[in-house]
N, C-alpha and C positions, 0 to 999 in steps of 0.2 A: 617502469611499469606503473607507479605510483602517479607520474609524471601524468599517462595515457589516460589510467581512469580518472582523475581530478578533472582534467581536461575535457572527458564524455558528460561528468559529475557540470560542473559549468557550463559546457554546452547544451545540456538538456537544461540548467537555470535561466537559460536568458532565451532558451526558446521558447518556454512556458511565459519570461517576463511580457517578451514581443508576439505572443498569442495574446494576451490579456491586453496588453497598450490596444492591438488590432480591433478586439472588442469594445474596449472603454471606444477608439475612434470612430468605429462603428454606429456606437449605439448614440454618443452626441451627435456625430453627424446627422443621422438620421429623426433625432427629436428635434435638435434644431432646423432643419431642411422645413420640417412638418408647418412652421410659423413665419419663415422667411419672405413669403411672398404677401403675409399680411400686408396693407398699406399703412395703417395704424402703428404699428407698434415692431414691424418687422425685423430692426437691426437690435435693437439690445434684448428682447423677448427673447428673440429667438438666440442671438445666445448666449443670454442667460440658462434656457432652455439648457442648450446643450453643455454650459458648463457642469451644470447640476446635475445631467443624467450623468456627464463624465465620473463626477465623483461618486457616485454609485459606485462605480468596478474599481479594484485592483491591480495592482501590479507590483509582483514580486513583494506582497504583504503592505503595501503602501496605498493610498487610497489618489486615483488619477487627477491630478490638478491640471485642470486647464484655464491659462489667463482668459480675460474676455475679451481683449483686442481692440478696442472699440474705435481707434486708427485704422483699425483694419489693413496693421502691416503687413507685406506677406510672407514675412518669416513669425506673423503671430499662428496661438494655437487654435483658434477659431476665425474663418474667414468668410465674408459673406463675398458670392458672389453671383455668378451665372455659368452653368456649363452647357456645353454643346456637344450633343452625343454624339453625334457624326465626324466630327474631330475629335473626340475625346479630351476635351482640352476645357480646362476652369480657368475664368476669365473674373479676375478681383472685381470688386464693384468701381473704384476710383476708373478704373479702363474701362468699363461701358462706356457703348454710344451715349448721348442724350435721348430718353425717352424709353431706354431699354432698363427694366428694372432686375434685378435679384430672384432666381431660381433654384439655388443651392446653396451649402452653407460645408466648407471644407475644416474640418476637424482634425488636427496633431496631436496626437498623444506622446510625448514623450520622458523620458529618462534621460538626463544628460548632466553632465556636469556643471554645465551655468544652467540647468533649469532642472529642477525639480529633483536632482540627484540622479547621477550614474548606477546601474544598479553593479554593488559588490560581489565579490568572485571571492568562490569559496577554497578553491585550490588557485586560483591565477597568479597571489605573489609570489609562490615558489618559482614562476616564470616573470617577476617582477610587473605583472599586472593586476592591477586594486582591483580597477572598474572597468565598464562598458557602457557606451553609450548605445541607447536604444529609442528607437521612436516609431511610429506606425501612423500613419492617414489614411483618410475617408473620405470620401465626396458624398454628398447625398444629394439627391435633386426632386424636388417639389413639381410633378406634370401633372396633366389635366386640369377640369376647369373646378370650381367653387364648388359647383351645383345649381339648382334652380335655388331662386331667391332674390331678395332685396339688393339692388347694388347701389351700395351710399359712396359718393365721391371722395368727401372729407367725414370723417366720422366727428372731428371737435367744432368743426364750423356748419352755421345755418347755408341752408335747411339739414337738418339731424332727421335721427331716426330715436323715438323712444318707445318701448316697449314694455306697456305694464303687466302687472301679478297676473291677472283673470286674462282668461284665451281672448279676451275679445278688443282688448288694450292695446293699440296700434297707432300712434301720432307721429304726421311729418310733420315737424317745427321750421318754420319757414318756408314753405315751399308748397 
């Protein structure tokens, strides 16, 4: 009997952990997706982006650590790439065509043993189990367009776009 509820007592712990990982994956995926398509700045902004929001949330009293990836493995916890909702299928950036750029930005949260800690089980070594490994992902994806506005090709190279204090401050340099 003791056995039974330790084991209810644990299983509601790592379902609560794996609701919170889903959220922490969530909510980076979704901040970083938001800057991905930048041209400027779009692969380490954005996820830094989402590293940052990750550590906002929780899981299982721990605060969610996501590496930045910036190999862009795809067994890392942040991964830039492009998805395709008709196939429902995320496609890394290194696998795009040529000319095809980044639309979404996939996010792992996890708990595991070689990363970030397995989470502990409060009745489990009575059944000689410590830990559990936990993890949860997210895709997020960046559609539609800018809006109206300026469209600058390079933002560091001439011709630039500067824009000064007073409304009426507006310089192409070079161009």
């Amino acid at each position: 009997l003791i056995l039974f509820v330790g084991l209810a007592i644990d299983f509601a712990k790592l379902y609560l952990a794996a609701h919170q990982l889903q959220n922490a994956a969530d909510a980076a995926a979704l901040a970083g997706a938001r800057m991905v398509r930048d041209p400027c700045e779009f692969q380490l902004e954005a996820r830094k982006q989402a590293q940052y929001i990750g550590s906002q949330n929780r899981a299982d009293g721990n605060s969610v650590e996501l590496n930045l990836n910036t190999d862009n493995n795809l067994n890392g916890d942040i991964i830039v790439g492009r998805f395709y909702y008709d196939e429902r299928g995320f496609v890394p950036l290194q696998n795009l065509p040529a000319g095809i750029g980044p639309d979404a930005l996939k996010a792992v949260a996890k708990r595991t043993a070689s990363e970030h800690g397995a989470i502990p089980l409060i009745f489990g070594p009575i059944a000689t189990v410590d830990t559990v490994n936990v993890s949860r992902m997210a895709i997020a994806q960046a559609i539609g367009g800018w809006g109206a506005g300026i469209i600058a090709l390079d933002c560091y190279a001439s011709p630039g776009l500067s824009i000064g204090g007073a409304a009426t401050d507006l310089t192409l340099i070079g161009g």
